[in-house]
C-alpha positions in Angstrom: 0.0 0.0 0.0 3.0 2.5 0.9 4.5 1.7 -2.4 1.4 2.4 -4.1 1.0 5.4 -2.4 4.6 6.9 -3.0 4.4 6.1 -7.1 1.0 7.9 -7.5 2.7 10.8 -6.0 5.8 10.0 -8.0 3.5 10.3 -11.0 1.8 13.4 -10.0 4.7 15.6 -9.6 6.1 14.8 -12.7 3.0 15.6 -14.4 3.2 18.8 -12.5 7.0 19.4 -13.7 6.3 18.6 -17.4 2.9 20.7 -17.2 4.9 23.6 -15.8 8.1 23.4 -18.4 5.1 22.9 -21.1 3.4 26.4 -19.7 6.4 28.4 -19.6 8.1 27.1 -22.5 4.4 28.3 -24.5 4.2 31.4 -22.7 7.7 32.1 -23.9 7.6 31.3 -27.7 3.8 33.2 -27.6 5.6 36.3 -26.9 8.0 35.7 -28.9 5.9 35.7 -31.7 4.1 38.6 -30.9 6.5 41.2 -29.8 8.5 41.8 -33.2 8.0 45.3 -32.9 9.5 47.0 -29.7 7.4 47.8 -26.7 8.9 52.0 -26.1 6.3 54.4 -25.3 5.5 57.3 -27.7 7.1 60.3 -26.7 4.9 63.7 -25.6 6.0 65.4 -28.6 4.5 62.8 -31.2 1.5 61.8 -28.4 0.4 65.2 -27.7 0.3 67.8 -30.5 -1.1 71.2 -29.8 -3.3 72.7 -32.9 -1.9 75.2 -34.3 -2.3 78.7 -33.1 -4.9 80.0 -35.0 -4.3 84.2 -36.7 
């Protein structure tokens, strides 16, 4: 019975380790994919134009 005991928990934390490598290893390559173009904020010149002064 202990021996049962001790490989279902065997079993479970592999299955924990390889669902945890298998997240983080898709949550890496999904960013990956979709941060081609870089992440810098606009600056206030080009985000906030004034109108132009009217005459």
């Amino acid at each position: 019975m202990k021996s049962d005991n001790t490989r279902v928990l065997r079993w479970i934390v592999i299955a924990v380790v390889v669902l945890l490598v298998g997240a983080l290893s898709y949550n890496f390559l999904a960013r990956e994919k979709t941060s081609e173009a870089p992440l810098t904020r606009p600056s206030a010149d080009s985000s906030q134009k004034s109108p132009a002064p009217s005459k």
